[in-house]
C-alpha positions as CSV (number, residue, x, y, z in Angstrom):
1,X,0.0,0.0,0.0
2,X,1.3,3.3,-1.0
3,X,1.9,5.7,1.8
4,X,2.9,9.6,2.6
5,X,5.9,9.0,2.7
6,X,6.8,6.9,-0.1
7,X,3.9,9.3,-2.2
8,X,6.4,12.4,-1.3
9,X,9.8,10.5,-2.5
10,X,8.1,10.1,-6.0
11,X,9.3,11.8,-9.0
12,X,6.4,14.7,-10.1
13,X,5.1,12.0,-13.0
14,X,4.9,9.5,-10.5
15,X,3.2,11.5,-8.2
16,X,1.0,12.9,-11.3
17,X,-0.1,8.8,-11.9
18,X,-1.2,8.1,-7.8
19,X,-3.2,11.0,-7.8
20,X,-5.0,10.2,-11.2
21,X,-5.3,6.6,-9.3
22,X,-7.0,8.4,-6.3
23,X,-10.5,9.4,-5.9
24,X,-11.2,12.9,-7.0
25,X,-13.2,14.8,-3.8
26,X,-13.3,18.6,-4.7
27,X,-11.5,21.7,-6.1
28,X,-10.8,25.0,-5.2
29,X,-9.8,28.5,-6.0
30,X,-6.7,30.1,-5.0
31,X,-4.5,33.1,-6.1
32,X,-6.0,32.2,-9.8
33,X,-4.7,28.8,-9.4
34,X,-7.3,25.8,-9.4
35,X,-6.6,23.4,-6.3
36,X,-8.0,19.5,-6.7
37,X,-8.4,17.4,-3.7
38,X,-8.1,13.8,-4.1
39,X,-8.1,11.0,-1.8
40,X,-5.1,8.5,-2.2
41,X,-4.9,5.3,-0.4
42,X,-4.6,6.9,3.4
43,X,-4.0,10.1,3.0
44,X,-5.4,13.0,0.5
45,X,-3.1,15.1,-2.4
46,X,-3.9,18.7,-3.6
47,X,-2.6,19.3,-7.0
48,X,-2.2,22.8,-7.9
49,X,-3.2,23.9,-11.7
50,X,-2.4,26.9,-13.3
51,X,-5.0,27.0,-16.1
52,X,-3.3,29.8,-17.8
53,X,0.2,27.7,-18.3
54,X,-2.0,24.6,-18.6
55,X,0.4,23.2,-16.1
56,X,0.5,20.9,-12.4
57,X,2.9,22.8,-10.8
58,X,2.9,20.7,-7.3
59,X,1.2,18.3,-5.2
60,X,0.6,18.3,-1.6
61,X,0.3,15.5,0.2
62,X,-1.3,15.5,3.9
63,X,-3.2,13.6,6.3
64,X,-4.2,16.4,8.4
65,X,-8.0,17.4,8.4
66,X,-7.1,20.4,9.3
67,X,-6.1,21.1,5.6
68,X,-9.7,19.9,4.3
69,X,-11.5,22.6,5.6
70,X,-11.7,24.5,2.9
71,X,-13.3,22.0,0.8
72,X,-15.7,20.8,3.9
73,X,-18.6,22.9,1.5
74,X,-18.5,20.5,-1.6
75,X,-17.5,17.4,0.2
76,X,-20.7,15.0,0.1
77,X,-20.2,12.3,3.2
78,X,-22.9,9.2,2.7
């Protein structure tokens, strides 16, 4: 099972093919930059987008809720 850890050692297209793996959850605004929350394995990955380079230019990785609060509007729990 794939974990922080071994998620943050990954090269950027590596990263890039866990998240695409995960479970899409929300997305975001900030500073004109789009922000995607996905759920991966145990722990969740934003991955920021500049829409006007067309262009991921990082992922973070995190287990803290702390960090999903600004998403807690869209998220639908069942």
């Amino acid at each position: 099972m794939l974990t922080l850890y071994d998620f943050n050692a990954f090269s950027e297209d590596e990263k890039a093919n866990a998240v695409w793996s995960g479970s899409f959850l929300a997305d975001r605004e900030e500073k004109g930059l789009m922000v995607q929350l996905y759920s991966v394995h145990s722990f969740y990955v934003e991955a920021f987008y500049d829409p006007a380079a067309n262009k991921i230019l990082r992922f973070r990785a995190f287990t803290s809720r702390d960090l999903l609060v600004p998403y807690l509007s869209q998220i639908k729990f069942n």
